[in-house]
C-alpha positions in Angstrom: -7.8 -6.5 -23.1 -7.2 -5.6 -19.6 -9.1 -7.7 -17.4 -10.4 -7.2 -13.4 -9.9 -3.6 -13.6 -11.3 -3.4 -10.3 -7.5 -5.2 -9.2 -6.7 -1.4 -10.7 -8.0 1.3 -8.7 -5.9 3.6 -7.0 -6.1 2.8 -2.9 -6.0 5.7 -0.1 -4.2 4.6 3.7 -6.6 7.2 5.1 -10.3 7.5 5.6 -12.6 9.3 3.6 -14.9 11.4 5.7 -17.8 13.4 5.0 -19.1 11.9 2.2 -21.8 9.5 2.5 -24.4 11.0 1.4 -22.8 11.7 -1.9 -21.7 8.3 -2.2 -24.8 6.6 -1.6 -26.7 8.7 -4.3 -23.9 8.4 -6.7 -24.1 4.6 -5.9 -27.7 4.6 -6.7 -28.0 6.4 -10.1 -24.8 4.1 -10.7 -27.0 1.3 -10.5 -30.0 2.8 -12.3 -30.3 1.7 -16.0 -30.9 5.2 -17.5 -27.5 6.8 -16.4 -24.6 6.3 -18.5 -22.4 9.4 -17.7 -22.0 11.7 -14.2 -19.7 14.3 -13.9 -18.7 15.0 -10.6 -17.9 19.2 -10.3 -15.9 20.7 -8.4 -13.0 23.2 -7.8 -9.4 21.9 -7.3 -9.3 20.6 -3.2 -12.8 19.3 -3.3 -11.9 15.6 -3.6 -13.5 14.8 -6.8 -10.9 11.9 -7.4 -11.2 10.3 -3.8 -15.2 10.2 -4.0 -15.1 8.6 -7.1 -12.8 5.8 -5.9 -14.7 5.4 -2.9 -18.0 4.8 -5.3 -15.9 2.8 -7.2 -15.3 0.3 -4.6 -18.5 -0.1 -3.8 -19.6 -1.2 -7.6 -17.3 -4.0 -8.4 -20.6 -6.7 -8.4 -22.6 -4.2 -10.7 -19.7 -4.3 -13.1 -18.6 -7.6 -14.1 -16.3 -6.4 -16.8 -14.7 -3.7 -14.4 -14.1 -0.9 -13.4 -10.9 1.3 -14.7 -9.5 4.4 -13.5 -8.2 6.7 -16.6 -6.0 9.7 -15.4 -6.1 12.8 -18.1 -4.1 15.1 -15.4 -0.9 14.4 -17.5 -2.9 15.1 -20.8 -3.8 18.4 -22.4 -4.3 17.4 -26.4 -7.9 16.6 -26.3 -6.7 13.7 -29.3 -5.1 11.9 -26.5 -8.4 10.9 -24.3 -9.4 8.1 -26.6 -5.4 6.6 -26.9 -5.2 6.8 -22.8 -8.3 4.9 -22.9 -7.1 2.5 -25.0 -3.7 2.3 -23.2 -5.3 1.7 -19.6 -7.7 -0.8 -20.9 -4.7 -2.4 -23.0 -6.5 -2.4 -26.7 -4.2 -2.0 -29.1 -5.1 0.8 -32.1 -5.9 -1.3 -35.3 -3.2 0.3 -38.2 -5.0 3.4 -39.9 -8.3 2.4 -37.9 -10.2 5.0 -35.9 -9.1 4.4 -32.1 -13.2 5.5 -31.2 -13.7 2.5 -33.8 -11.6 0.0 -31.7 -12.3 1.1 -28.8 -16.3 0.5 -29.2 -15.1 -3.3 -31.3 -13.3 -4.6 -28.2 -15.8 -3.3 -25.5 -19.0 -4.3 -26.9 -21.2 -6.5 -25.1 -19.1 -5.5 -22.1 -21.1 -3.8 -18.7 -18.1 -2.0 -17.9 -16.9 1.3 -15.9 -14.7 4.3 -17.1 -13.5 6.2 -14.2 -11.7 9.7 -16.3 -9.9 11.7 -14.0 -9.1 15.4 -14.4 -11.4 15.9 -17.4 -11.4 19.7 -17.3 -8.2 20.0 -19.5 -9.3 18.4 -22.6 -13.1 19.2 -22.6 -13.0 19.3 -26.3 -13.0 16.1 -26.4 -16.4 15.3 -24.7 -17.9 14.5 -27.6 -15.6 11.5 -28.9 -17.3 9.8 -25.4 -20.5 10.5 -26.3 -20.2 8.9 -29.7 -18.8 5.6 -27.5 -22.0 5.7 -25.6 -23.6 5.5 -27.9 -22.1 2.7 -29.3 -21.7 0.5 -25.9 -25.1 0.6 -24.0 -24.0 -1.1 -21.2 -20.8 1.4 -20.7 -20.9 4.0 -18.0 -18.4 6.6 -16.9 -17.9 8.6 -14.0 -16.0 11.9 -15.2 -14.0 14.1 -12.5 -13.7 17.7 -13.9 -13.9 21.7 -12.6 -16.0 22.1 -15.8 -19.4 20.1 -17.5 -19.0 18.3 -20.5 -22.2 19.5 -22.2 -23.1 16.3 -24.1 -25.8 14.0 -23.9 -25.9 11.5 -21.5 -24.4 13.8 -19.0 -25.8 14.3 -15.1 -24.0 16.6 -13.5 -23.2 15.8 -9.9 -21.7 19.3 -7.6 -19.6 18.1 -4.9 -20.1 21.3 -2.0 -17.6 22.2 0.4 -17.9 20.2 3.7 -20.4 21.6 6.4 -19.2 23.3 9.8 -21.0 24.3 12.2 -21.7 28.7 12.7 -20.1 28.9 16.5 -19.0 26.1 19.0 -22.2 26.6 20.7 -22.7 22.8 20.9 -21.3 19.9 22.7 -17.9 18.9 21.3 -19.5 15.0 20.4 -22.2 17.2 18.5 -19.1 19.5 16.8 -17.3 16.4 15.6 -20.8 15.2 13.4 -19.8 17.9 10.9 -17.9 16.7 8.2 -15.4 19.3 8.0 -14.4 19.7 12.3 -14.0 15.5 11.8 -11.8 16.2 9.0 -9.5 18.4 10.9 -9.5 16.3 14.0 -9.0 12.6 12.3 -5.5 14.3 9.9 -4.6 16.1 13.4 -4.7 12.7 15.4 -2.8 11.2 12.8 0.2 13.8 13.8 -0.6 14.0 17.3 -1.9 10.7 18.6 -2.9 12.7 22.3 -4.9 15.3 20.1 -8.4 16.1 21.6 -11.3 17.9 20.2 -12.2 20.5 23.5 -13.9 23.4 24.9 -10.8 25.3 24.5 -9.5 24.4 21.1 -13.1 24.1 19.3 -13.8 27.7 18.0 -10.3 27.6 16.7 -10.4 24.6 14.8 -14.4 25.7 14.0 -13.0 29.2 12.5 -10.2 27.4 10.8 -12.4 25.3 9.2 -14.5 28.3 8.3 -11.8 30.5 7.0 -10.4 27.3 4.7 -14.1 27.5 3.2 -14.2 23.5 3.9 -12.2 22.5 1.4 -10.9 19.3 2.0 -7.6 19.8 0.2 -6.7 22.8 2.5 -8.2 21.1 5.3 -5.5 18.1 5.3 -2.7 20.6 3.8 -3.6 22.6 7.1 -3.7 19.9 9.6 -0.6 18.4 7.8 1.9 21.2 9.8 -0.1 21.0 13.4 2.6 19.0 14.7 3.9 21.6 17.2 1.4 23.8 17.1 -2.3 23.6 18.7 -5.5 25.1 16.4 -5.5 28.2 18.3 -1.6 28.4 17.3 -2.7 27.4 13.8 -5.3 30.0 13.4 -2.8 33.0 14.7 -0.6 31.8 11.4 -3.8 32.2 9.2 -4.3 35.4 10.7 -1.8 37.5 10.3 0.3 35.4 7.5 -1.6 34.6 5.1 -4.6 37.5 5.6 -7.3 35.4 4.8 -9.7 37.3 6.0 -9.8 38.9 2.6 -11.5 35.8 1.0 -14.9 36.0 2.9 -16.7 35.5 0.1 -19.1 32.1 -0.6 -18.3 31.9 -4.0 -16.5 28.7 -5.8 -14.0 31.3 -7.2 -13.6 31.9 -3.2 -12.1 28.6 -2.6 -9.9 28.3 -5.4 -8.6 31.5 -3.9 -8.4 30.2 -0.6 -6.7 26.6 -1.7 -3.5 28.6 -3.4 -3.1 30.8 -0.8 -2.8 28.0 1.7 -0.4 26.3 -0.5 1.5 29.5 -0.6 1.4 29.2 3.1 2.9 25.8 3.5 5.4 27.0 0.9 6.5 29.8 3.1 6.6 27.5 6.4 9.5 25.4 4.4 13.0 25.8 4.8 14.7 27.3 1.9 16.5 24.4 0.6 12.9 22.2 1.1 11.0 24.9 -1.3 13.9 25.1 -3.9 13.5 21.0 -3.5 9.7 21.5 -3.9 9.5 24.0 -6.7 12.0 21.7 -8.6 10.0 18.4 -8.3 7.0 20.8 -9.9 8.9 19.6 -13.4 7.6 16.1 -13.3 4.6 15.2 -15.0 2.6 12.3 -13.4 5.0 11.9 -11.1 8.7 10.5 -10.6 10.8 8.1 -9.0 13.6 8.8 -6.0 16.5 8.3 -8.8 14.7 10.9 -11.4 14.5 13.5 -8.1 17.8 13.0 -7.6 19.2 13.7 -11.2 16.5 16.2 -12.1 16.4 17.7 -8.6 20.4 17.9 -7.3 22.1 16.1 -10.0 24.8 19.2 -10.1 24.7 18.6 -5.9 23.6 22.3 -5.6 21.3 20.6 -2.6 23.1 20.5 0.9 20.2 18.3 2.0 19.4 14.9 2.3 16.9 15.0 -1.1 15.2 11.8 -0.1 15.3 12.9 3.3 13.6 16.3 1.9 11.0 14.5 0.1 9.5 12.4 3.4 9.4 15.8 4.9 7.2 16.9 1.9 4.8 13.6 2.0 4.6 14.6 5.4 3.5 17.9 5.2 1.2 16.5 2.5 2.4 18.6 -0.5 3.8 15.0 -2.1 1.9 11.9 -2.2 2.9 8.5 -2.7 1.9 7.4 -6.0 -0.7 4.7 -5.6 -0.7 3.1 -9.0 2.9 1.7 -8.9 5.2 0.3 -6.3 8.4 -1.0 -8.1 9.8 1.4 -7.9 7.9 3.5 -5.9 6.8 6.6 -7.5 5.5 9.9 -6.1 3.4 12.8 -7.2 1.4 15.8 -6.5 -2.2 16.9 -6.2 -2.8 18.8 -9.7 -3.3 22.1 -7.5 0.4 21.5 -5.8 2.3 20.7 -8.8 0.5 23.7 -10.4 2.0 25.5 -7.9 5.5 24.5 -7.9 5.6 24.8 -11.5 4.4 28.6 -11.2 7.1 28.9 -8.4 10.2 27.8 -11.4 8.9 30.3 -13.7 9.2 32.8 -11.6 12.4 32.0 -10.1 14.0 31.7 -13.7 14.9 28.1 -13.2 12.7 26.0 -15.1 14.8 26.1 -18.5 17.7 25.2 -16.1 15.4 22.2 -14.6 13.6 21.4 -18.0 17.2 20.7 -19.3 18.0 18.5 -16.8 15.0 16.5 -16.9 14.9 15.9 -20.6 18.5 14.8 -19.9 17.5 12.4 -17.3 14.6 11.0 -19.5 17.2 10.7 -22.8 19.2 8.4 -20.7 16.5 6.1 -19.1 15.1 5.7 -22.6 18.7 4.7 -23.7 18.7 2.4 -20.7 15.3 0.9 -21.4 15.8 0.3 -25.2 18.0 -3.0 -24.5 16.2 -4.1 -22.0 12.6 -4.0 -23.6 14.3 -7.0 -25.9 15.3 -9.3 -22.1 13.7 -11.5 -19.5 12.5 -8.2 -17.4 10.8 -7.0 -20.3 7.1 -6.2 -18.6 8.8 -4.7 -15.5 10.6 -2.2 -18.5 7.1 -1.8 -20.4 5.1 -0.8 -16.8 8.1 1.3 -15.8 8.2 3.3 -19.2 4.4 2.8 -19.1 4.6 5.3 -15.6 7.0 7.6 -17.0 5.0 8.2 -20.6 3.7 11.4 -19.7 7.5 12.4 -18.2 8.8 11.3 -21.8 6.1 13.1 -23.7 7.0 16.4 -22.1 10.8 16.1 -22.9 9.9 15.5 -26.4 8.2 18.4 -26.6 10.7 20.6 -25.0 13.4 19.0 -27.3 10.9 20.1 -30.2 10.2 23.4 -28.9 13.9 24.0 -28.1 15.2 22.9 -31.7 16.8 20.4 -30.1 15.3 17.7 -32.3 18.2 15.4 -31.8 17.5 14.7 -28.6 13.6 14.1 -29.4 14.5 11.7 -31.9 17.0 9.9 -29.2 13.9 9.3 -26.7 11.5 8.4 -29.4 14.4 5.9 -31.3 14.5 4.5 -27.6 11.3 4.0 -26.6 9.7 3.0 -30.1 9.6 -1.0 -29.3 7.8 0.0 -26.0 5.4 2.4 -28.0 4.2 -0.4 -30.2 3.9 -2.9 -27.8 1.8 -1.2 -25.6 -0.5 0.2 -28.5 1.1 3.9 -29.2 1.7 3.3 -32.7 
């Protein structure tokens, strides 16, 4: 099995703000004997996945066995939680053996903790963790999801927008003590290192914060394209472009509004070859390197721009992130709530079967590539690599399925069958 988990985690470059008090009292029942399961609630944007890192790293003494960080975002077959499980922690399934059955074998005994991100998609399978519970009384987990499990064990933990003050009635050092003004002002600084909270820019960035509902996500996605414009310039956009003045409304649904409308927004600010780039990279599941972009994304060279060029411009703008799991080669993704939208933009543009093509096509021939290679001296480099790119080959298998194009399933899954049983998919 897996061991120092902790090694594991995910790391941020920036600062998490506005979220102490959370992480102390998460901290806390973390520590208390009689919780074995939180799920931390939220709407997409709130920065579920970021608190729970940050709590994370603050636990490693109180779990000697680790800690280990599950994404489920690339998941949706509620029969795959327990597998994904078993694949991060590295416990091979045990021939015609229940996996809940090896699972609780191999972590017995062990004070251990289960960070599952992105639960919401396979909530059936809540109860499959509550029967490992109660198997392992020293296991906890700490579940990210938009929706509760409803099982035993479970404390729900809401994570609320973050505060802003009413009006700038108060002294800009008093302004920058709400979570969501500090926000604004540390991603601004980033962009503009002369950037100054004021008298005459703080009821712009105080209504900005207001109108984005303090939403963290649209926050930074926000602050992300303030590079030549000032917060009263910024606000004028919201204004008039995006009419959010329509989503005045408190309400959770309210922000989920509010977060895809300034995604639309930061589409629309994109040059037209950037969102075609954009929209095309919304095929990927779990991410993607620069030489899958470039196949999937312009391998017919219908791009006139620089794609890896394109791509810093998107990290930039915070609509791509670097991937922080893996760094050879370095990978990339996209917030669940981004990639939902560029995926939404191919539909309606009628390209995804065009772009679905050309990714199966890429992932056939990396397969191919990785079959010989699985049997040489860079062997583990070839099993984390395909490791990364599961979720991307599980997709094209599908299509090829869906498709009747069975052939080429059968090609990826001859290919990759060594690296399935070795890392415990068979």
């Amino acid at each position: 099995m897996l061991q120092h988990g902790t090694a594991q985690l995910p790391s941020y470059t920036t600062t998490l703000i506005g979220r102490s008090e959370e992480t102390a009292a998460l901290i806390a029942s973390l520590h208390s004997p009689s919780t074995r399961l939180i799920t931390l609630l939220g709407t997409s944007g709130t920065g579920k996945t970021r608190l729970s890192l940050e709590v994370a790293g603050n636990l490693a003494a109180a779990f000697p066995d680790g800690i280990f960080f599950v994404g489920l975002v690339a998941i949706s077959d509620p029969g795959l939680v327990l597998p994904t499980i078993a694949q991060t922690l590295e416990i091979g399934e045990q021939g015609t053996e229940p996996i809940g059955t090896t699972l609780a074998q191999a972590l017995q005994g062990k004070q251990m903790l289960l960070i599952l991100d992105n639960f919401e998609q396979v909530q059936p399978a809540a109860p499959q963790l509550s029967a490992l519970l109660d198997q392992l009384d020293r296991l906890k987990i700490l579940v990210t999801s938009q929706v509760t499990l409803d099982i035993p064990h479970e404390q729900a933990f809401r994570i609320p927008p973050l505060a802003a003050p009413e009006q700038a009635t108060a002294e800009v050092e008093t302004l920058l003590q709400f979570p969501a003004i500090a926000l604004f002002v540390d991603r601004v600084t980033a962009i503009q290192s002369g950037f100054q909270l004021s008298e005459a820019n703080a009821a712009a960035v105080i209504e900005i914060c207001h109108r984005l509902k303090g939403l963290p996500l649209a926050i930074e996605l926000v602050a992300a394209h303030s590079r030549a414009l000032t917060p009263p310039d910024l606000l004028v956009l919201l204004r008039n472009h995006l009419a959010l003045r329509a989503y005045t409304a408190s309400s959770t649904d309210s922000r989920e509004s509010i977060l895809r409308v300034v995604i639309e927004w930061c589409y629309a600010m994109l040059t037209a070859e950037l969102q075609t780039l954009f929209m095309r990279l919304g095929i990927f599941i779990g991410g993607w390197t620069v030489e899958g972009m470039r196949q999937v994304c312009n391998g017919q060279a219908d791009l006139t721009l620089d794609v890896e060029e394109g791509l810093q411009t998107l990290v930039e703008k915070h609509l791509v992130l670097d991937d922080p799991h893996t760094s050879d080669p370095l990978r990339y993704t996209m917030l669940d709530a981004v990639r939902n939208y560029a995926e939404d933009r191919l539909v309606k543009t009628r390209q995804r079967p065009t772009l679905a093509l050309r990714h199966a096509t890429y992932y056939v021939q990396l397969a191919e590539t990785a079959e010989p290679a699985l049997k040489g001296g860079d062997q583990v480099h070839w099993l984390d690599r395909l490791s990364a790119e599961h979720p991307n080959f599980r997709a094209a298998i599908a299509w090829g399925l869906q498709t009747r194009q069975p052939e080429l399933a059968a090609r990826i899954a001859g290919s990759i069958a060594r690296f399935w049983y070795m890392r415990g998919h068979l």
